[in-house]
N, C-alpha and C positions, 0 to 999 in steps of 0.2 A: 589355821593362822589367826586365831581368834584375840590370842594374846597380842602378836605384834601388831592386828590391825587399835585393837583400845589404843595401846603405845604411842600409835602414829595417829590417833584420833584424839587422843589424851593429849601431844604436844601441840596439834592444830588448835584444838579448843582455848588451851591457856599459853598460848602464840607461844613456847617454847621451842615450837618447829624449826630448823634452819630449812633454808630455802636454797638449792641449787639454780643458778642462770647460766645454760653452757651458752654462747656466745651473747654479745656484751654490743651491737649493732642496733638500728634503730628498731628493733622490735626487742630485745633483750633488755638495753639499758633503759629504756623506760618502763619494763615490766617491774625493773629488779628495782625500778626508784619508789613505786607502787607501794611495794612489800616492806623496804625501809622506811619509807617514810611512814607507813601504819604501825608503826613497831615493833616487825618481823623482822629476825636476824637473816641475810641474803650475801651470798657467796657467788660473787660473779664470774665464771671459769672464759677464759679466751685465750687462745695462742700467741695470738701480737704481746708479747712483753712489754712493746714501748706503750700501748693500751694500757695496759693493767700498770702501769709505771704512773702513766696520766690520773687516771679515774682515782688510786691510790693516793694520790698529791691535793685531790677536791677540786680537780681540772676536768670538764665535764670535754667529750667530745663530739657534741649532738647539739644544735641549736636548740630543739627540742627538749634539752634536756637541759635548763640555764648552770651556772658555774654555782650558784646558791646554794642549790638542791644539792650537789656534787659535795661542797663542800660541808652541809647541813647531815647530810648520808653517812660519811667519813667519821665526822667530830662524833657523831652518835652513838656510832661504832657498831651499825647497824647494816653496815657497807663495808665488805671489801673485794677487788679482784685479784685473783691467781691466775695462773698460767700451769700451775700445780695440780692436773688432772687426778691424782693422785688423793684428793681432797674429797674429789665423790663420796667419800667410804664415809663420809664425817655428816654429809649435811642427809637431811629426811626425805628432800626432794627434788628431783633436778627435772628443769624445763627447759627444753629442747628449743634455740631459737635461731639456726642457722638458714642459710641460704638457701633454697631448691630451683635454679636455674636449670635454661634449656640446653641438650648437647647441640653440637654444630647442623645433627638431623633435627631438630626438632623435635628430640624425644626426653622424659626428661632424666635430669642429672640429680642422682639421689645419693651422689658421692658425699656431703658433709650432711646428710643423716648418717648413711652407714656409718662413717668412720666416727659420728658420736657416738652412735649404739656402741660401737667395739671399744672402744674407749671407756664408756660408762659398763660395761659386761666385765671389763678387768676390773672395777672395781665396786661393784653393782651388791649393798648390804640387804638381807631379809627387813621386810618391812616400808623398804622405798618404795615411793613413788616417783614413776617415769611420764611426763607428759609431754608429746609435742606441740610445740606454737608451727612449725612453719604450714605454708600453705602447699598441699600435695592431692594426689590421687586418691579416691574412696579404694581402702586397701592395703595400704602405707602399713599401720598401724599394727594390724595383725599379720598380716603375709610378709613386710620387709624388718619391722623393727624386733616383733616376740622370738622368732628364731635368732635372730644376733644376740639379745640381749640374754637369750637364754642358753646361748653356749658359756653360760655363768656358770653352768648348773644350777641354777634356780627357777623354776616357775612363774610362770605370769598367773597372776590371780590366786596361786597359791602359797609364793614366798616373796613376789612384789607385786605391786600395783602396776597397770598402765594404763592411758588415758589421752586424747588427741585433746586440744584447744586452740582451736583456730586463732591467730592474732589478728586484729580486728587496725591496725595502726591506721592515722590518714593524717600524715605530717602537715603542721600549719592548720587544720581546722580548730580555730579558737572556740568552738561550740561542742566541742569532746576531746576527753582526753582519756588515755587508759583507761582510768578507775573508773569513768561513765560509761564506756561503750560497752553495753550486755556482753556476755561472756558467755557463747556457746562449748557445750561441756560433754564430752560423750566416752564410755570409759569401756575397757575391754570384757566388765560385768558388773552388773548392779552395786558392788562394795566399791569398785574401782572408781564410776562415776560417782559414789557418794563422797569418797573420802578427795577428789578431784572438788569440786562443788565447795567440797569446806573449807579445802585449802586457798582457791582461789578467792574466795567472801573475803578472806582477809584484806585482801587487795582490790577488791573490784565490787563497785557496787549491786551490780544483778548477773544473775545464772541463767545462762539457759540450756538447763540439762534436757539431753537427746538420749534415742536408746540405747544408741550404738556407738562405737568410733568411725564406723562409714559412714554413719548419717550425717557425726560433725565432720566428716571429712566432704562429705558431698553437697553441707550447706557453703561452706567457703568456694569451693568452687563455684556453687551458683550465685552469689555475692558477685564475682570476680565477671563469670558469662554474660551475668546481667547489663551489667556497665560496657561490656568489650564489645558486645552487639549492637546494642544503643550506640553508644560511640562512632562505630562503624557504620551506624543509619544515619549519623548528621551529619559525618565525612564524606561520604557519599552524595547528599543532597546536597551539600555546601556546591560540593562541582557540578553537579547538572542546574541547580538557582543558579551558578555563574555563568552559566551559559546563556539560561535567560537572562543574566541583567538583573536577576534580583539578588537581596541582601538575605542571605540566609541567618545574618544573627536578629535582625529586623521579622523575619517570616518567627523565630523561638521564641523573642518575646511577645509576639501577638499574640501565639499558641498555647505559651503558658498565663497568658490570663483566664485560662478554660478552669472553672473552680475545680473538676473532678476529671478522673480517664485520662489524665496529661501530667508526664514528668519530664522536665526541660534537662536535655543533657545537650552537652556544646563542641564542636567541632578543633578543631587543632592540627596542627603539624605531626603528629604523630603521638602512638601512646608509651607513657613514661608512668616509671614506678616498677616497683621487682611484683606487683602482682597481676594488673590486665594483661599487659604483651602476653605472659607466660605462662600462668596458669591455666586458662582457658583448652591449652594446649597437654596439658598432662590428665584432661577427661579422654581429650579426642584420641591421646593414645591408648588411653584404659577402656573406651570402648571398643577400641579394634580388638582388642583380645575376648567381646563378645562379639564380633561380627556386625558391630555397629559402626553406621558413617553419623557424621556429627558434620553436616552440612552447613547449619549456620554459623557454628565456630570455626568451620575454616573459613569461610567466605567473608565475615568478618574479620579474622585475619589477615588476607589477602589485603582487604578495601583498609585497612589502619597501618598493615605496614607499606605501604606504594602511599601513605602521606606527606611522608617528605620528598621523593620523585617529583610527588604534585605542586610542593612548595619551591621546589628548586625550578620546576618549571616557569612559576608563575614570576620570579627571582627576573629568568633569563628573558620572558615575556616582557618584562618592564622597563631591564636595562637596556633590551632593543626598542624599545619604542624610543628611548631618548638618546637612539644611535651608539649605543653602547654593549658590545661583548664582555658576556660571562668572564670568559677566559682574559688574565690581565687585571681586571676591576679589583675593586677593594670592598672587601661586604665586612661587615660588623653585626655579629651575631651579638639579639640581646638576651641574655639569661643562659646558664649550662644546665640549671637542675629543671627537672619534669615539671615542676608545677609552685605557682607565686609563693617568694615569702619563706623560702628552704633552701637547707645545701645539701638536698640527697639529689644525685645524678643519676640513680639507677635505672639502666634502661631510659635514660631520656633522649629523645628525637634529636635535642639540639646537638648531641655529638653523633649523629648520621647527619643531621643538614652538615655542618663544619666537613666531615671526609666528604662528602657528596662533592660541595662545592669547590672543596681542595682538588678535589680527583678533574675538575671542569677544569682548571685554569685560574680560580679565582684566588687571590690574596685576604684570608680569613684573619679578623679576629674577635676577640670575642669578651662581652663584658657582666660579670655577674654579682653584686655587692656581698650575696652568700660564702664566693667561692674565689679566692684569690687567684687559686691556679690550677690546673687538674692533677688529677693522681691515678696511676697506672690501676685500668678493670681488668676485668677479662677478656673485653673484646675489644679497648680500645687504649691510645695512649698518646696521647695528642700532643702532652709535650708544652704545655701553652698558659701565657697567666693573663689574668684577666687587667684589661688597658684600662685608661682613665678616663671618664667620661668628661671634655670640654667642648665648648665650642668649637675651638678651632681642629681639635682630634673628632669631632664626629662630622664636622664639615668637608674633613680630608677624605669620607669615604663616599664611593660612587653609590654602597646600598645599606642601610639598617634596615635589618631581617630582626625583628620582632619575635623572639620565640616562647619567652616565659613572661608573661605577664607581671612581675613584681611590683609591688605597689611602693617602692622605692622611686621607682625610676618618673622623672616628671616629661608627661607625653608631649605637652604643646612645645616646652624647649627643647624636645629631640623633633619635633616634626619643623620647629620654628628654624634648628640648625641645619638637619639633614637636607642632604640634597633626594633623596629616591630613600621612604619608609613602604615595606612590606610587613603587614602587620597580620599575623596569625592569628591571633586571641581574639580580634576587637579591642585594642588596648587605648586603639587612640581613637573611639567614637564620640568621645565624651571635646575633640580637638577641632573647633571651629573654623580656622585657618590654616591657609595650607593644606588642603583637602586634596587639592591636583597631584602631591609628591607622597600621597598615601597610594598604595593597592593592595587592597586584602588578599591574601592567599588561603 
């Protein structure tokens, strides 16, 4: 394969490559804005038509992603989507950046890789390369994707390349964006990660080639363990400090004034994002088929998701104190997406507190500057647009439940209007007055 690998090394080098992006979500469409905007041609494949309708017009649909870029992409002519699977056949390289959720067991759901691989196998040319972004199981790579991709009739490593790369995304941090965060690179053989490694420099300022596609499949995973255990050790202390009486966000910052041995991670209503909740849980099944328990990722588990139970608890503890049942009241959830400053909802707690409290008796609603209204998930479909924040509309309500932190929202005039704030995050410590109608949960 000596010739097609030059071919595809020859277009990489004098950026002649086209660049496949099978889905066009927040890890796709900011890869493929990476590659445009370095001045890589980038062909963005997704099934929603009314997407690739948008993105085609220079209509970005990603906060993340401004309409600038979108339309800067476009004019360039460096950018475009299809819905035309069929177009595989044309571009050098296609990167894999769909969903890997959990099924109803907890085990995981590896339905929109397969059905890329089979999709990209019907149309799969000698010479490509194949790399996955999502985040999956050490194993993916060679055991689920090289057999599908190779009922082409073509070869992995002999008539195409294949290659895992972890995507690294962490929506709203102003301190990285794609092109900065290292890029772990691990390929199915030494050619595969090379030509993986070269393709990606276009885009992305540093590599970090691995040896294998299990090891980069096994580093994302411990990225994801690392945080979801953590997480679940200050959830946990957060409740027993409350029982003593002390402030657990008060005990983090003392702790991390420690200059060395200490990294400050912080407590919450529950965890939010398509990669902690879930990932965590596609090792713990990959080890059972060694005969391995994965004791702290479940039990972390466990302690992250019983956090909004513990929030709705702490809800009903409050409005009884001021002679008030759950059931009937009016609560005002603030924020729907996982975390300050975004409109990705994936997996976020605030739509389990909302059905929780719904399921109690309570009259929900709910306010996010992100996110005007919700839109039908997989698990969830609420049905509901986001109210107006006034005086006298947030005075109407018996509780603000505090859920996402946005730095939109101004804390002293919601604690100065609200009658009863439960504040999740710490959002209102920085709020002098009014201290009596605050309770952390």
């Amino acid at each position: 394969m000596s010739k097609k690998n030059a071919t595809l090394e020859q277009k990489i080098e004098d950026k002649s490559v086209i660049v496949g992006v099978l889905g066009l979500g927040y890890v796709g469409l900011p890869l493929a804005r990476e590659f445009a905007l370095a001045g890589v041609r980038v062909v963005g494949f997704d099934i929603d038509s009314a997407k690739v309708k948008k993105l085609n017009s220079g209509k970005s649909i990603l906060k993340t992603v401004p309409h600038e870029q979108m339309q800067q992409m476009v004019k360039s002519k460096k950018f475009r989507a299809t819905d035309d699977m069929s177009e595989i056949r044309k571009v050098d390289a296609v990167l894999i950046c769909v969903p890997t959720p959990l099924t109803a067991n907890r085990e995981p759901d590896m339905q929109y890789v397969e059905n890329s691989c089979r999709t990209i196998a019907k149309y799969l040319q000698k010479g490509q390369l194949i790399s996955l972004e999502s985040t999956t199981y050490p194993g993916t790579t060679r055991e689920l994707m090289q057999p599908i991709l190779e009922q082409s009739g073509l070869k992995a490593t002999k008539d195409f390349y294949l290659a895992y790369s972890p995507e690294r995304e962490d929506p709203g941090n102003p301190n990285f964006t794609t092109r900065t965060i290292p890029k772990v690179v691990g390929g199915l053989c030494p050619t595969c990660t090379k030509l993986a490694v070269k393709l990606y420099s276009l885009a992305i300022e540093k590599m970090v080639p691995v040896s294998s596609v299990e090891a980069a499949e096994a580093a994302k995973i411990l990225e994801n363990i690392y945080r979801c255990i953590n997480i679940a050790m200050v959830n946990e202390l957060k409740q027993v400090f409350d029982r003593m009486g002390i402030d657990i966000w008060e005990v983090i910052r003392a702790a991390s004034t420690k200059p060395f041995g200490f990294h400050p991670f912080y407590p919450g209503p529950g965890l939010g994002g398509h990669c902690i909740p879930i990932d965590p849980f596609y090792l713990t099944w990959k080890a059972r088929q060694y005969g391995m328990p994965t004791r702290f990722i479940e039990l972390a588990g466990e302690i992250n998701t019983d956090m909004p139970h513990y929030v709705i608890h702490k809800v009903m503890e409050a409005l009884n104190d001021r002679k008030k049942s759950l059931k009937g009241s009016k609560v005002l959830v603030l924020g729907l997406a996982y975390k300050p400053d975004i409109d990705d909802v994936r997996e976020s707690p605030s739509l389990e507190l909302i059905e929780l409290l719904k399921a109690r008796g309570a009259k929900v609603d709910y306010n996010d500057p992100y996110l005007p209204q919700t839109h039908k998930m997989r698990e969830y479909n609420l049905k509901m647009k986001s109210v107006p924040l006034t005086a006298a509309k947030v005075k109407s309500y018996d509780c603000v439940l505090i859920a996402t932190n946005h730095s939109d929202y101004d804390y002293k005039w919601i604690v100065q209007n609200a009658q009863l704030v439960v504040d999740t995050r710490n959002a209102t410590t920085a709020v002098k007055s009014g201290r009596k109608k605050i309770v952390k949960a």
